[in-house]
Backbone as JSON Lines, residues from 0, in Angstrom:
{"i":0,"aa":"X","n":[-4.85,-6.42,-18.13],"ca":[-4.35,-6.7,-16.79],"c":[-3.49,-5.53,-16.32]}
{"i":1,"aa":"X","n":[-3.78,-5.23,-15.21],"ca":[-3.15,-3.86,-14.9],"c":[-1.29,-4.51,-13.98]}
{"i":2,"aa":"X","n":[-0.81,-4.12,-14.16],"ca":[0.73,-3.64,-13.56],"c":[1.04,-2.47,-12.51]}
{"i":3,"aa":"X","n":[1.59,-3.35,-11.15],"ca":[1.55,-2.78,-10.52],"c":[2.82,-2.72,-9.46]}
{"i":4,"aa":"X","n":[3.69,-1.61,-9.82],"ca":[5.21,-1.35,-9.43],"c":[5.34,-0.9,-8.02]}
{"i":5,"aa":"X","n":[5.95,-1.66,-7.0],"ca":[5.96,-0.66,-5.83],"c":[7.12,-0.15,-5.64]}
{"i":6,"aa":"X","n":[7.29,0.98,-5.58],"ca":[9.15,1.32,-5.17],"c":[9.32,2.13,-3.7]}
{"i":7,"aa":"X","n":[10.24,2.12,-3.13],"ca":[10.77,3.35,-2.17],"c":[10.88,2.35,-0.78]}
{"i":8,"aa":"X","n":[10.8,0.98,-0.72],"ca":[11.55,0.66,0.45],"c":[12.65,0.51,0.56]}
{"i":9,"aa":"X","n":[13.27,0.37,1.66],"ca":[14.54,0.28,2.37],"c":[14.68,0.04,3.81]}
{"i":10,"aa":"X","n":[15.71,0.39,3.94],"ca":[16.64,0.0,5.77],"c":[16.27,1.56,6.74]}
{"i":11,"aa":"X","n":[15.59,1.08,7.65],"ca":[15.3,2.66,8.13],"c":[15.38,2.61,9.65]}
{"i":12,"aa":"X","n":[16.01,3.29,10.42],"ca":[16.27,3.07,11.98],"c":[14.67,3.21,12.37]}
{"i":13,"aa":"X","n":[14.43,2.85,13.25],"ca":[13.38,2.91,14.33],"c":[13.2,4.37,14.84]}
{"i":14,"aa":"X","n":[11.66,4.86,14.48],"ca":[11.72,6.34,14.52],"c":[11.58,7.32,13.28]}
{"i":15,"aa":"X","n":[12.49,6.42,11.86],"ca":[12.16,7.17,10.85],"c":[11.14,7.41,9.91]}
{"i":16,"aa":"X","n":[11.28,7.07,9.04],"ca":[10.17,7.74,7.72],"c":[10.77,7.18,6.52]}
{"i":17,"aa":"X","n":[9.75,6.38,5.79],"ca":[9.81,6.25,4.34],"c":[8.84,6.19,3.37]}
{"i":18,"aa":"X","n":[8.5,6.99,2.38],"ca":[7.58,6.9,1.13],"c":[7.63,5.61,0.25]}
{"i":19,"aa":"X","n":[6.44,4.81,0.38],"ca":[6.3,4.32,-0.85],"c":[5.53,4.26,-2.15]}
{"i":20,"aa":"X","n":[5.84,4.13,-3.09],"ca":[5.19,4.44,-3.95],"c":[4.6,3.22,-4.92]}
{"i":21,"aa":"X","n":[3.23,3.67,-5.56],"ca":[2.47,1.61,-6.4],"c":[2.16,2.56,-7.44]}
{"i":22,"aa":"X","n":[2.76,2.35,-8.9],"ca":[2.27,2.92,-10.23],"c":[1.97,1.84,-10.55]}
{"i":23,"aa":"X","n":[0.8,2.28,-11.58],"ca":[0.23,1.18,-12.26],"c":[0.28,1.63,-13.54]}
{"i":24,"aa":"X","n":[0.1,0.58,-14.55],"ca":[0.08,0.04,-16.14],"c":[-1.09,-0.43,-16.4]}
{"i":25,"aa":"X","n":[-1.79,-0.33,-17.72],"ca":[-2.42,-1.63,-18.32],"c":[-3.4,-1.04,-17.87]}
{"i":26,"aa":"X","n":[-4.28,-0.17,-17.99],"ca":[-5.69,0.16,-16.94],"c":[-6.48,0.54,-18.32]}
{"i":27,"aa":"X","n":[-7.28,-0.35,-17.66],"ca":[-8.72,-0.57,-18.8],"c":[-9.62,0.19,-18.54]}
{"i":28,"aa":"X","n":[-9.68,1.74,-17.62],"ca":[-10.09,3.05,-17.38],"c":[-9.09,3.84,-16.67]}
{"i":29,"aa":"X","n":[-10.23,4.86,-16.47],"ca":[-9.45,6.15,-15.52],"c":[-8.87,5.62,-14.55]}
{"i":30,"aa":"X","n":[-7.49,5.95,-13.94],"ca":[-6.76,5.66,-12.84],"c":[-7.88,5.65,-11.52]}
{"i":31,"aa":"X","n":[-8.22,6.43,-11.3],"ca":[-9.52,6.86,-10.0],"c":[-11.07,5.85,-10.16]}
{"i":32,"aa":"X","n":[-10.92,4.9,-11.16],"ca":[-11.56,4.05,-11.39],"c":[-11.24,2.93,-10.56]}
{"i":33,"aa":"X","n":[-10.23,2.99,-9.82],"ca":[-9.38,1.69,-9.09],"c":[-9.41,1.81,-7.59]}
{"i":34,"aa":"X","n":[-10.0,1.36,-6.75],"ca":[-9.07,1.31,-5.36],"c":[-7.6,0.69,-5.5]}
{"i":35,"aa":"X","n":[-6.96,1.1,-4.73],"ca":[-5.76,0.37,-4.58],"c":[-5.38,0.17,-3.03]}
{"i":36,"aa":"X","n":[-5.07,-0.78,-2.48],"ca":[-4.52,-1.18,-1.45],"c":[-2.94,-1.66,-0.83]}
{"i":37,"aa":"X","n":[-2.83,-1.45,-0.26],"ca":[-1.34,-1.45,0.46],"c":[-1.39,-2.99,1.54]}
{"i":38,"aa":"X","n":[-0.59,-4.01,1.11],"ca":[-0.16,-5.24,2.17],"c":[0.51,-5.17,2.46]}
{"i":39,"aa":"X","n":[0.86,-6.27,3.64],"ca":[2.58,-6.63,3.83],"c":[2.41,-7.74,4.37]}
{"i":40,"aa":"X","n":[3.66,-8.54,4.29],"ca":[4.22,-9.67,4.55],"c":[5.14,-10.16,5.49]}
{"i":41,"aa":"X","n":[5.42,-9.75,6.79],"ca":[6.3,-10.35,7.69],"c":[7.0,-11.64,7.66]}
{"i":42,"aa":"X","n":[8.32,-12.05,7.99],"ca":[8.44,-13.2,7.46],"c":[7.55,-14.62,8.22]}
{"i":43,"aa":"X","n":[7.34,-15.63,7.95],"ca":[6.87,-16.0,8.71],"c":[5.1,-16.0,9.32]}
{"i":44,"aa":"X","n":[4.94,-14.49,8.74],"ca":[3.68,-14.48,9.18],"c":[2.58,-14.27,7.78]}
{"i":45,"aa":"X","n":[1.14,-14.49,8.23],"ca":[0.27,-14.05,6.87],"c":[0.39,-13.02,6.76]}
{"i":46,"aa":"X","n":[0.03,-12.5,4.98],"ca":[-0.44,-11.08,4.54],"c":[-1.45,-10.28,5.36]}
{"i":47,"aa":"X","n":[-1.21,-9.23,5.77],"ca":[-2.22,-8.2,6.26],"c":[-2.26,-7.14,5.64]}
{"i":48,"aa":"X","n":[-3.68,-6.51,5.63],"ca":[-3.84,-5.47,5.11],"c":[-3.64,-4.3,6.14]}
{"i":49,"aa":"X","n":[-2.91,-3.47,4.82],"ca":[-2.36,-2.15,5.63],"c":[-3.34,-0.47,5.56]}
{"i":50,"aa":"X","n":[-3.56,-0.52,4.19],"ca":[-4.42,0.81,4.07],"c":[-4.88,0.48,2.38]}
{"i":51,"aa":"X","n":[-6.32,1.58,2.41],"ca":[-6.92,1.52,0.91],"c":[-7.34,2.74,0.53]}
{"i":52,"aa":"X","n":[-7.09,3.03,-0.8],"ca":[-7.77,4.28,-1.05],"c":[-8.68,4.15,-2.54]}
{"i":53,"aa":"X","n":[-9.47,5.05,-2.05],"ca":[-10.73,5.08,-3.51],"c":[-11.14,6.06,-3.1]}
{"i":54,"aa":"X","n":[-11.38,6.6,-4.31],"ca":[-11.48,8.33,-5.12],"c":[-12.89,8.25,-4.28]}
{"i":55,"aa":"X","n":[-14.08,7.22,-4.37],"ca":[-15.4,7.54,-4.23],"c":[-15.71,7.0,-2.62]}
{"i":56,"aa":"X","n":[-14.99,6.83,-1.9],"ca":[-14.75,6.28,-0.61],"c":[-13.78,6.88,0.63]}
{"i":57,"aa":"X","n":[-13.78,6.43,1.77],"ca":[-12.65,7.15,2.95],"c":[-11.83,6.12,2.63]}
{"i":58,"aa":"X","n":[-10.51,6.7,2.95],"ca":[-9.27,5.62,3.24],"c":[-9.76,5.07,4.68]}
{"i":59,"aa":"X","n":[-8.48,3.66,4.49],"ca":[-9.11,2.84,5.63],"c":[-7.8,2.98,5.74]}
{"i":60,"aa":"X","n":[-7.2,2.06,6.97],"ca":[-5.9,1.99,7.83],"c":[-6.31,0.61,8.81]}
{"i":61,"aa":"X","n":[-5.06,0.09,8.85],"ca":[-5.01,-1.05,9.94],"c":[-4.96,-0.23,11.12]}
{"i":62,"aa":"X","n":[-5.44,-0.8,12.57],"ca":[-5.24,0.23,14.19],"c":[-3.95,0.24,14.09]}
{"i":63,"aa":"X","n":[-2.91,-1.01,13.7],"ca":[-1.82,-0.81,13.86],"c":[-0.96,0.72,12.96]}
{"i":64,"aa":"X","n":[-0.83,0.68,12.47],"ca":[-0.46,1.83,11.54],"c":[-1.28,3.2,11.58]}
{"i":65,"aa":"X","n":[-2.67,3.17,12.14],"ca":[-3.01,4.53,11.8],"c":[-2.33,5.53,12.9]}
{"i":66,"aa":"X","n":[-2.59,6.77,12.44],"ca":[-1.53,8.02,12.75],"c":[-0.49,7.7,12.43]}
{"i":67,"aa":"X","n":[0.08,7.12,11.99],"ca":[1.57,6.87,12.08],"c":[1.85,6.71,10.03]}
{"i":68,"aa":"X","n":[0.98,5.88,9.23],"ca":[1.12,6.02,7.99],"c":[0.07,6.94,7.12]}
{"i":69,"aa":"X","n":[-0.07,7.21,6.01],"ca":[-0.79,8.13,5.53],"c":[-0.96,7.92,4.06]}
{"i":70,"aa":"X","n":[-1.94,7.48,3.39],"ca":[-2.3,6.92,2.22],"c":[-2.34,8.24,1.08]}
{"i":71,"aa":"X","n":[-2.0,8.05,0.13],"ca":[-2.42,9.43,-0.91],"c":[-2.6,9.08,-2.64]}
{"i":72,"aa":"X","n":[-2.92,9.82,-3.2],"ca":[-2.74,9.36,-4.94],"c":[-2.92,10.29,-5.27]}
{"i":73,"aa":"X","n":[-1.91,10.34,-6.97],"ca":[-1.82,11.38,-7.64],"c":[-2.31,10.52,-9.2]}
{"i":74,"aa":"X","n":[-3.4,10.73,-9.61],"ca":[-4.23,9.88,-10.59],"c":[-3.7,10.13,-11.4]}
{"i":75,"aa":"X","n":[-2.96,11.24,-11.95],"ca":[-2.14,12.07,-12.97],"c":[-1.1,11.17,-13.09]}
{"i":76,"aa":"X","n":[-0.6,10.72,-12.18],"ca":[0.22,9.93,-12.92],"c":[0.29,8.76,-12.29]}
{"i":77,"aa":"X","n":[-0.57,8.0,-12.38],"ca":[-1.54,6.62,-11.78],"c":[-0.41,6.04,-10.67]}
{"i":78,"aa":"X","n":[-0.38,7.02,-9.79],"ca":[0.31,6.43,-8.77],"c":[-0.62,6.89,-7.35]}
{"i":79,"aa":"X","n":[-0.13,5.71,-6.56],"ca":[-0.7,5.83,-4.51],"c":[0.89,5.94,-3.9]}
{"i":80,"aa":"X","n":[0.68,6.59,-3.4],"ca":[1.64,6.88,-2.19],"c":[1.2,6.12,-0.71]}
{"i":81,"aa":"X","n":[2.6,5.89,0.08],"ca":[2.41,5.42,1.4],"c":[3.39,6.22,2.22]}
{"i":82,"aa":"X","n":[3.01,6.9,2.76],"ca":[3.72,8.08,3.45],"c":[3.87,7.17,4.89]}
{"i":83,"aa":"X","n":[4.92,6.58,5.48],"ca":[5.07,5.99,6.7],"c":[6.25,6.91,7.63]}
{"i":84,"aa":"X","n":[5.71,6.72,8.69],"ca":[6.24,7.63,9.45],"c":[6.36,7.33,10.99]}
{"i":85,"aa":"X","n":[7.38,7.31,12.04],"ca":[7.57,6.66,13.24],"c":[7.79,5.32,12.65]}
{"i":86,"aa":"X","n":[8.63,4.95,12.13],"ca":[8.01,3.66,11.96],"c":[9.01,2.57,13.24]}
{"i":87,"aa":"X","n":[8.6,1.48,13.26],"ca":[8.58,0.28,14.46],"c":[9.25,-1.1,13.8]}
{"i":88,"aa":"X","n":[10.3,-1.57,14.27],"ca":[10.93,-2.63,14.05],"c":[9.6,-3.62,13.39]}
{"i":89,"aa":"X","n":[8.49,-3.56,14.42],"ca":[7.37,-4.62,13.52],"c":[6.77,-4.42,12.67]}
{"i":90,"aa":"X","n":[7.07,-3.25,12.12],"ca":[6.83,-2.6,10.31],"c":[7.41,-3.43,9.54]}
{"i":91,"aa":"X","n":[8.74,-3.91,9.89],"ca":[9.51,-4.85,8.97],"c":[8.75,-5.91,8.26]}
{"i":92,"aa":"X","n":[8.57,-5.43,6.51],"ca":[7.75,-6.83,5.9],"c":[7.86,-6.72,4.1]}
{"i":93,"aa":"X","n":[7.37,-7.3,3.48],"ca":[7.5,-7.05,2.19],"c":[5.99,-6.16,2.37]}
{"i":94,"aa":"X","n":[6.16,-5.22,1.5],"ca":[5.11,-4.88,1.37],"c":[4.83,-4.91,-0.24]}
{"i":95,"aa":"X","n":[3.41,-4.75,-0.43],"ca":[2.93,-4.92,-1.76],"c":[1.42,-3.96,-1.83]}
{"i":96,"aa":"X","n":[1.21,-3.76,-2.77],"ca":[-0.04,-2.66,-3.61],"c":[-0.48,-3.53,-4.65]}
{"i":97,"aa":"X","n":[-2.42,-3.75,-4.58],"ca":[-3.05,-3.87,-5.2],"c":[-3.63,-3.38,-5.59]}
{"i":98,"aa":"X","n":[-4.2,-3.73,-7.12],"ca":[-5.64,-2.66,-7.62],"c":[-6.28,-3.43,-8.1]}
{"i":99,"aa":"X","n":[-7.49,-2.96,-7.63],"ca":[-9.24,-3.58,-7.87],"c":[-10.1,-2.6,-8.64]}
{"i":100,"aa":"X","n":[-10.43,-2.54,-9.76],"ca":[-11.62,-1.97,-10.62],"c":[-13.3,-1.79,-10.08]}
{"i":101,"aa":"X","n":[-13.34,-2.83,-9.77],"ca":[-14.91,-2.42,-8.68],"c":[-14.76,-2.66,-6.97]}
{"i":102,"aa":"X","n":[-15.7,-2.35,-6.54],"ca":[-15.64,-2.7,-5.18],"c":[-15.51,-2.03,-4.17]}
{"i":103,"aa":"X","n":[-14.37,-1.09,-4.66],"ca":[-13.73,0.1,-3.55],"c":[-12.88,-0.31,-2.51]}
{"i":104,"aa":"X","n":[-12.85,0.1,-1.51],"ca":[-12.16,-0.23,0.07],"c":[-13.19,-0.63,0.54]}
{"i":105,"aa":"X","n":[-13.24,-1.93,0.72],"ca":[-13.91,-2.7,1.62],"c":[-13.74,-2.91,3.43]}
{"i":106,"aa":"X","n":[-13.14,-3.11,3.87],"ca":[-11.8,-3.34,4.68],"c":[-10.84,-3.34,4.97]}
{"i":107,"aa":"X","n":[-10.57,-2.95,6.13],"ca":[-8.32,-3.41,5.35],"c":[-8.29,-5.03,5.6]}
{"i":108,"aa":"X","n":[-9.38,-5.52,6.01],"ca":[-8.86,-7.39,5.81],"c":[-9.47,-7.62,4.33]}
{"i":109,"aa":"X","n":[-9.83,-7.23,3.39],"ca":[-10.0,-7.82,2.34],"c":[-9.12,-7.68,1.21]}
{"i":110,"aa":"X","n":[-8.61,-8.72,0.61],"ca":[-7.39,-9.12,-0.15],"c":[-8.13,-9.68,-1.52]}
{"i":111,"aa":"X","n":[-9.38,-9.65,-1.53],"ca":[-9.89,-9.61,-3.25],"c":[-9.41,-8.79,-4.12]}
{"i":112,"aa":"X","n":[-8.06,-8.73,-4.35],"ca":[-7.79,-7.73,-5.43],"c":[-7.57,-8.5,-6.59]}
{"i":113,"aa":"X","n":[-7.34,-7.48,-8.07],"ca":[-7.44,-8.24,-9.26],"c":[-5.59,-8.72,-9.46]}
{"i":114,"aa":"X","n":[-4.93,-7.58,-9.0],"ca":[-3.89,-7.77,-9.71],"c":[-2.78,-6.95,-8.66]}
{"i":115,"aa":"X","n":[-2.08,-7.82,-8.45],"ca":[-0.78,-7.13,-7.32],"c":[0.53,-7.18,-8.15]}
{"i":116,"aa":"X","n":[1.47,-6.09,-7.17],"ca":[2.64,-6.01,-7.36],"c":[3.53,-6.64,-6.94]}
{"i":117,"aa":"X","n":[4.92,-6.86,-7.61],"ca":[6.16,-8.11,-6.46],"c":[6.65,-7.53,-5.42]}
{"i":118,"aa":"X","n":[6.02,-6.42,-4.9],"ca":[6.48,-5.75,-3.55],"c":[7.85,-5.0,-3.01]}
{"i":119,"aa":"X","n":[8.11,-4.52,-2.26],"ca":[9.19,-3.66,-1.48],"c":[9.56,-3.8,-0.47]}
{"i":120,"aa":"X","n":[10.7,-3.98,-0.39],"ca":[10.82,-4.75,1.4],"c":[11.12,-3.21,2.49]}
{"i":121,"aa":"X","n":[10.51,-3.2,3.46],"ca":[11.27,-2.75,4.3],"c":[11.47,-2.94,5.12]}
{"i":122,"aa":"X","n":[12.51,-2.69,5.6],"ca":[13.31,-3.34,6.99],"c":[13.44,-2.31,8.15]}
{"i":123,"aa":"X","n":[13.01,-2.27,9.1],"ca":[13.22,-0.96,10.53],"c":[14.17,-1.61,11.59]}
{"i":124,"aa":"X","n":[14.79,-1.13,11.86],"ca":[16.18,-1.11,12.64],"c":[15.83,-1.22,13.92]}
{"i":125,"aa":"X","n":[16.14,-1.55,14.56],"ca":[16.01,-0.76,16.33],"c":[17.08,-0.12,17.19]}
């Protein structure tokens, strides 16, 4: 079962920028063997998908977020990055990173993943 850590949220005025980061554990292959995907959680509201990346595929992006966030991975050291940027009071959510072994990026509405992380909150100011 893979493990999956998200770190680097926080409190960020409206306008700024924050990196997050999803390492994973426990991988029963090569890191680049995995899509991994990026959610979040508003309070109150359902999970949506935010962005996905796979080595053998394009990243995807919600309309809401594209230009504005930027997906990446460094397999070397089985981590995805979430490079967010401008960000918008309605950014505010837990966010969380999954990884899936087959399948790839399907969508950003698909939430079939094997194994998620307990997420990162961030909060945008106005």
């Amino acid at each position: 079962q893979v493990q999956a850590v998200e770190t680097g949220g926080g409190l960020v005025e409206a306008g700024g920028s924050l990196r997050l980061s999803c390492t994973a554990s426990g991988l029963s292959s090569a890191f680049d063997d995995y899509a991994i995907g990026w959610f979040r959680q508003a309070p109150g509201k359902e999970r949506e998908g935010v962005s996905c990346i796979w080595d053998r595929g394009s990243d995807i992006y919600a309309d809401s977020v594209r230009g504005r966030f930027t997906i990446s991975r460094d397999n070397a050291k089985n981590t995805v990055y979430l490079q967010m940027s401008n960000l918008k009071p309605e950014d505010t959510a837990m966010y969380y990173c999954a990884a899936r072994k087959w399948g790839g990026c399907i969508n950003v509405y698909d939430q079939r993943y094997d194994d998620w992380g307990q997420g990162t909150q961030v909060t945008v100011s106005s």
